[in-house]
BALOBA-1460 file (C-alpha; in Angstrom, 3 decimals):
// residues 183
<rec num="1" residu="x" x="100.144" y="86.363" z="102.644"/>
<rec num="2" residu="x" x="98.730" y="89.239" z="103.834"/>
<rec num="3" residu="x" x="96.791" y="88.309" z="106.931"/>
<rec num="4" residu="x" x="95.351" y="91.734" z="108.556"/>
<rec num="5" residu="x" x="90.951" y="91.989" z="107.870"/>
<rec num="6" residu="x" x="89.013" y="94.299" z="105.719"/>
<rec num="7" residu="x" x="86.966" y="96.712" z="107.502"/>
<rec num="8" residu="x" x="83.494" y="97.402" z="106.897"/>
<rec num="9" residu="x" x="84.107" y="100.106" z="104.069"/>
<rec num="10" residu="x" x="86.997" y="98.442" z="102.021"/>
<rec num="11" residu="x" x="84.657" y="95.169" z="101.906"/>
<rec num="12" residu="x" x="81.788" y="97.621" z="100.274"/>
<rec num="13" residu="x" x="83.696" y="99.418" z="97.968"/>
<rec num="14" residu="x" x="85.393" y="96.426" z="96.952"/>
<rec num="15" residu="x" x="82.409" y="95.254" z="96.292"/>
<rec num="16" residu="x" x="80.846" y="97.926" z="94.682"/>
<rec num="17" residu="x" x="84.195" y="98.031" z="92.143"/>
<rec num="18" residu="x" x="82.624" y="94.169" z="91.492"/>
<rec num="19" residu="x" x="79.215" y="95.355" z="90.648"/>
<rec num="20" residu="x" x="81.031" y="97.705" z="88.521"/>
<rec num="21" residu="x" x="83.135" y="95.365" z="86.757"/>
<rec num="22" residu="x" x="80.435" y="92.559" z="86.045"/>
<rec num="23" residu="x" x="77.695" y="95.112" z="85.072"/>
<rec num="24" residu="x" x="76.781" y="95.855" z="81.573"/>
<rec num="25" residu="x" x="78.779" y="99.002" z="82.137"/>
<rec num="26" residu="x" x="82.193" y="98.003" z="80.947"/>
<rec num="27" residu="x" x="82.819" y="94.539" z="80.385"/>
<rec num="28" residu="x" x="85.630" y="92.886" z="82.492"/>
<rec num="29" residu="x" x="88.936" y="92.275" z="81.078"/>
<rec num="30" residu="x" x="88.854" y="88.500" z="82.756"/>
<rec num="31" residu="x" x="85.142" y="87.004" z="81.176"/>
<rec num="32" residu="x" x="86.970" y="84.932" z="79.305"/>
<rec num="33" residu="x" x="89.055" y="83.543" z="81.524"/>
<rec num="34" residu="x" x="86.886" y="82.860" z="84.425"/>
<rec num="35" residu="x" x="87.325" y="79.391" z="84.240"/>
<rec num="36" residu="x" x="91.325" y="79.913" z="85.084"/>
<rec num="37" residu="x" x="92.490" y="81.411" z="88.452"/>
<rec num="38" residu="x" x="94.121" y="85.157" z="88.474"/>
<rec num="39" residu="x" x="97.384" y="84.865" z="89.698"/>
<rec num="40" residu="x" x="99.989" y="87.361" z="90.308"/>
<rec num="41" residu="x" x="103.777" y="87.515" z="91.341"/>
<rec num="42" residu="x" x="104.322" y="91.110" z="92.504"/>
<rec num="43" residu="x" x="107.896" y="92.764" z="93.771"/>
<rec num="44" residu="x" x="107.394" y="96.487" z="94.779"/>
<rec num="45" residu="x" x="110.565" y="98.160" z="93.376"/>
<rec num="46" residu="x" x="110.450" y="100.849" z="96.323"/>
<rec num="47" residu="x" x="109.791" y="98.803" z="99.350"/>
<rec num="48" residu="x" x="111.237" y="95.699" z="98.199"/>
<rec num="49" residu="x" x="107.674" y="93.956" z="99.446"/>
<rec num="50" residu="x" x="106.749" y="90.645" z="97.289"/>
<rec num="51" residu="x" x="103.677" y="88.999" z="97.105"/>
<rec num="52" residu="x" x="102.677" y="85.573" z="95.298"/>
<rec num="53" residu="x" x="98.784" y="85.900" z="95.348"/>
<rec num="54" residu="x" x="95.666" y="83.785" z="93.533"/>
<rec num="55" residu="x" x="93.117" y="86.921" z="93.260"/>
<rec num="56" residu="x" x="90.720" y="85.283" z="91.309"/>
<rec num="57" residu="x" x="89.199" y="81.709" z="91.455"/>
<rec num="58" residu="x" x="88.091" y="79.226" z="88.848"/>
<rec num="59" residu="x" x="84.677" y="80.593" z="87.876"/>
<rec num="60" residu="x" x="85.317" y="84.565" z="88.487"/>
<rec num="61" residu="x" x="85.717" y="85.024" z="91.905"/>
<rec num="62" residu="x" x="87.532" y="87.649" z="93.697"/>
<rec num="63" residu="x" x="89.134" y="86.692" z="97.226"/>
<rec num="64" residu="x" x="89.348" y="89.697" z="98.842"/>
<rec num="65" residu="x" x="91.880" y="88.988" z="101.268"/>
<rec num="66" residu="x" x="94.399" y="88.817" z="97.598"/>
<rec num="67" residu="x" x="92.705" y="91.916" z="96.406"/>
<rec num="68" residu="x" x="93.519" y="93.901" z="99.890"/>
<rec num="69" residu="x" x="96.877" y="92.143" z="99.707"/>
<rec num="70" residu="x" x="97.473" y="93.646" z="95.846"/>
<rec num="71" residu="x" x="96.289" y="96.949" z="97.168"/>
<rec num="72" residu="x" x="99.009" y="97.198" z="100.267"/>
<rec num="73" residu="x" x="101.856" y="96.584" z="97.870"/>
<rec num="74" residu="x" x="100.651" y="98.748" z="95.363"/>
<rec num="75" residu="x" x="100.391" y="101.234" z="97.929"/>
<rec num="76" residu="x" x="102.473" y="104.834" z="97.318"/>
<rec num="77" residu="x" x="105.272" y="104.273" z="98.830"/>
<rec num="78" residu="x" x="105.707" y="107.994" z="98.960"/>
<rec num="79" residu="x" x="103.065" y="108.393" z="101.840"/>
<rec num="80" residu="x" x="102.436" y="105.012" z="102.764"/>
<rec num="81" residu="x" x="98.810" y="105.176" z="101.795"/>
<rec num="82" residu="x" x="96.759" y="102.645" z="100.623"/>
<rec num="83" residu="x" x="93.642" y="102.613" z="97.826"/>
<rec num="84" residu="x" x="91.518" y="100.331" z="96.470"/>
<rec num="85" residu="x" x="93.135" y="99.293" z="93.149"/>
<rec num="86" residu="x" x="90.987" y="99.025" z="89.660"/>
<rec num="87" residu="x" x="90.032" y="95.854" z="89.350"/>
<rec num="88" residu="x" x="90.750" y="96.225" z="85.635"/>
<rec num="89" residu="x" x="93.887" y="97.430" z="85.579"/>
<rec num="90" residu="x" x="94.121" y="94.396" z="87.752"/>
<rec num="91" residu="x" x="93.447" y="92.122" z="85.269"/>
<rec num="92" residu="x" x="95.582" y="93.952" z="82.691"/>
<rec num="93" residu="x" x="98.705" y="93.158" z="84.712"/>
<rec num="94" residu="x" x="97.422" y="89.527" z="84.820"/>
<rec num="95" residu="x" x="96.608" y="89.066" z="80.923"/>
<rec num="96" residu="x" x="100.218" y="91.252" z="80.384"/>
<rec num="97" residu="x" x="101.281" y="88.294" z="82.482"/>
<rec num="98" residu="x" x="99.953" y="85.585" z="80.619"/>
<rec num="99" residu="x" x="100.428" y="86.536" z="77.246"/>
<rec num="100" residu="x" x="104.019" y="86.637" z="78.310"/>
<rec num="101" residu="x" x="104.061" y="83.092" z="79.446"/>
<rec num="102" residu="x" x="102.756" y="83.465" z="83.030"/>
<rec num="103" residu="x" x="104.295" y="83.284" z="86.637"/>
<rec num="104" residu="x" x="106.618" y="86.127" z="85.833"/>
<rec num="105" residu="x" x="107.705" y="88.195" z="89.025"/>
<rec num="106" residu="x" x="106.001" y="91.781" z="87.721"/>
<rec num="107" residu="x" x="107.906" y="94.850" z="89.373"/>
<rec num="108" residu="x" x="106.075" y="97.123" z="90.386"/>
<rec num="109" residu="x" x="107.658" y="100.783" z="89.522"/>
<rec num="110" residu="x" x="104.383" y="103.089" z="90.457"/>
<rec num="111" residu="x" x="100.990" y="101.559" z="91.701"/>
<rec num="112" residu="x" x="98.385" y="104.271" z="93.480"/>
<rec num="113" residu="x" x="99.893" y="107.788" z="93.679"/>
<rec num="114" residu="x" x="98.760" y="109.862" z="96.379"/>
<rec num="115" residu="x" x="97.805" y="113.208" z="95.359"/>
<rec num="116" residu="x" x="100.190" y="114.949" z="97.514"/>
<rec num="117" residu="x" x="102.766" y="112.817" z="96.167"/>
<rec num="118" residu="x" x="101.514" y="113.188" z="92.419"/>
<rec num="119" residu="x" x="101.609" y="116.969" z="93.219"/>
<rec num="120" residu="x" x="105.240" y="116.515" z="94.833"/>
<rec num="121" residu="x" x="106.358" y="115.039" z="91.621"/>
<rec num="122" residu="x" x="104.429" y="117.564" z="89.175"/>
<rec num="123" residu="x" x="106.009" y="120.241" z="91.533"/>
<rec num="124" residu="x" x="109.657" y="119.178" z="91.036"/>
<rec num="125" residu="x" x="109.531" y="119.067" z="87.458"/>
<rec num="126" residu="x" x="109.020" y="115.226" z="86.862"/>
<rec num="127" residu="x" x="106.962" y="114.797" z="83.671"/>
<rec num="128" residu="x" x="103.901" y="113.195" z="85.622"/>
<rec num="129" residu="x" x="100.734" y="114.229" z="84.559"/>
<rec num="130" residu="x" x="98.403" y="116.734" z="87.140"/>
<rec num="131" residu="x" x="95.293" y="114.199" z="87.106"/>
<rec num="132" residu="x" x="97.150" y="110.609" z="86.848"/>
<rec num="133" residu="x" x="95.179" y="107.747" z="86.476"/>
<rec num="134" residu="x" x="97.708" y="106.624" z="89.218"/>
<rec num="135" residu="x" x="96.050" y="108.301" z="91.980"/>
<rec num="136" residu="x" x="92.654" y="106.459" z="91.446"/>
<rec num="137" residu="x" x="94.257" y="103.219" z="91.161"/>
<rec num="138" residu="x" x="94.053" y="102.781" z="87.497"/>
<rec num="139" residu="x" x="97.450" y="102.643" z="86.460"/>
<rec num="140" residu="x" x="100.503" y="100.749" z="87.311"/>
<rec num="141" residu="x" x="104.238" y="101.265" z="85.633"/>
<rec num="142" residu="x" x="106.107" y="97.843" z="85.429"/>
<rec num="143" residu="x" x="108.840" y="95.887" z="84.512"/>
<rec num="144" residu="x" x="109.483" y="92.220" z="84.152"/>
<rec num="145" residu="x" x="113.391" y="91.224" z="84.694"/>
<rec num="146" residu="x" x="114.400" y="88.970" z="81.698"/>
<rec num="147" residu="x" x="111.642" y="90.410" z="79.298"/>
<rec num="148" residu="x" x="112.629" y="93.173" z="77.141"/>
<rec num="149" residu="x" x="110.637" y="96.647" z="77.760"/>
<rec num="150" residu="x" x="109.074" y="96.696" z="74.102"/>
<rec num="151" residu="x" x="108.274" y="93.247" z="74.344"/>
<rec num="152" residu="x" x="106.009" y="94.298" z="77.224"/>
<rec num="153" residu="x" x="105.100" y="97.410" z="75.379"/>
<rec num="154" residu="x" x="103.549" y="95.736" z="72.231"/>
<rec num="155" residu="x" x="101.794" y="92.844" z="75.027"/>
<rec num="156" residu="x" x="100.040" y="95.375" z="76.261"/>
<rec num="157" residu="x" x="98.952" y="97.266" z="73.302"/>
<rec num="158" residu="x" x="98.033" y="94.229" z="71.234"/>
<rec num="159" residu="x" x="95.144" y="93.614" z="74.631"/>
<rec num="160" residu="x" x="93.634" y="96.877" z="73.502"/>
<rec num="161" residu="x" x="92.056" y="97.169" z="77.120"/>
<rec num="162" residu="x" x="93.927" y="100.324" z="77.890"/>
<rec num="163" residu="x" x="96.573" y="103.106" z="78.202"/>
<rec num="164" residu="x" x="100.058" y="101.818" z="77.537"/>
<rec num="165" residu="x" x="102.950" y="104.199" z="77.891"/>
<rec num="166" residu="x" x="106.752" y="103.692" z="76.967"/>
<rec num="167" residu="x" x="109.446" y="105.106" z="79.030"/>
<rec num="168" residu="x" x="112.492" y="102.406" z="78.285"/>
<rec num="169" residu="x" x="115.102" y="105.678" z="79.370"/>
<rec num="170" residu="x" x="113.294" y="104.740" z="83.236"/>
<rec num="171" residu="x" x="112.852" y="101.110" z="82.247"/>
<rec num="172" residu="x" x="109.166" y="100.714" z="82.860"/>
<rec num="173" residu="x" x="106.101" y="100.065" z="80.682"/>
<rec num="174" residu="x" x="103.086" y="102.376" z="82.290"/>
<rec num="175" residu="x" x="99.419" y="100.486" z="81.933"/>
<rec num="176" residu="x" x="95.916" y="101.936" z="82.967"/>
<rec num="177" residu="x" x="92.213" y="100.806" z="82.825"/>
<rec num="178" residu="x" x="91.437" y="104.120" z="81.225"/>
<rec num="179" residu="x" x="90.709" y="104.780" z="77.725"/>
<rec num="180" residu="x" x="92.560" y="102.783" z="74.797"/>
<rec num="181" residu="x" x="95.759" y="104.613" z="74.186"/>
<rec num="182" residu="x" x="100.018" y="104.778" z="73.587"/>
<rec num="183" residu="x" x="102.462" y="107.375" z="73.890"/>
């Protein structure tokens, strides 16, 4: 487990993401399953990090110390930096999870995007889009050894909680916390 301490501002604006989720603003993806711990089995495809992590506890929850832990190995690997990841798209990688049976090791293609290495990418002609929902932490590509790609694909779109995009030819599925969508 990741052992190293919040700071003063990661602690508020991990809280404030909270307030955020649980307000009457957007309903979180995980009130119905706040009796049931989040629980996530990561593997960062770029720097070969894992990370077997209980996010959430029975009755909502968040341990931060799993939520800081999430954020360092979804990290761009690119620059090294770290953001604070959506807690939604969060729990869209966790419901992916469990609809397909739970405990799966998730790989983790493309977590936060730095904007100089989202602009790298748009520079050299990579079909990445200008203003990613990757560089605020809302979106994460993935792909789950021993579960086909469109079997992720149609997971994710039949949770109707966000973006889902298909790109089978680079062997990831691409969800976000942004607006209900497929391409």
């Amino acid at each position: 487990m990741f052992t190293k301490k919040i700071n003063r501002r990661t602690f508020l604006q991990l809280a404030v993401a909270g307030a955020a989720t649980f307000s009457g603003s957007r309903t979180s993806f995980a009130k119905s399953l706040f009796y049931d711990t989040g629980a996530l089995t990561l593997f960062n495809f770029h720097t070969n990090d894992r990370l077997s992590v209980k996010f959430r506890r029975p009755g909502g929850s968040y341990d931060l110390d799993a939520l800081h832990a999430i954020n360092w190995i979804m990290r761009c690997h690119y620059t090294n930096q770290i953001t604070i990841m959506d807690i939604n798209a969060i729990e869209y990688l966790n419901l992916v999870d469990k609809k397909l049976g739970g405990g799966n090791e998730i790989h983790i293609i493309s977590g936060y995007r730095s904007p100089s290495y989202n602009s790298f990418l748009v520079q050299n002609g990579r079909h990445v889009a200008r203003h990613s929902l990757h560089r605020l932490g809302q979106a994460i590509d993935i792909a789950i050894p021993g579960v086909p790609l469109d079997k992720v694909r149609h997971t994710a779109i039949a949770l109707q909680l966000g973006g889902v995009g298909y790109y089978p030819g680079a062997g990831f599925v691409h969800i976000d916390s942004g607006k209900i969508r497929t391409w």
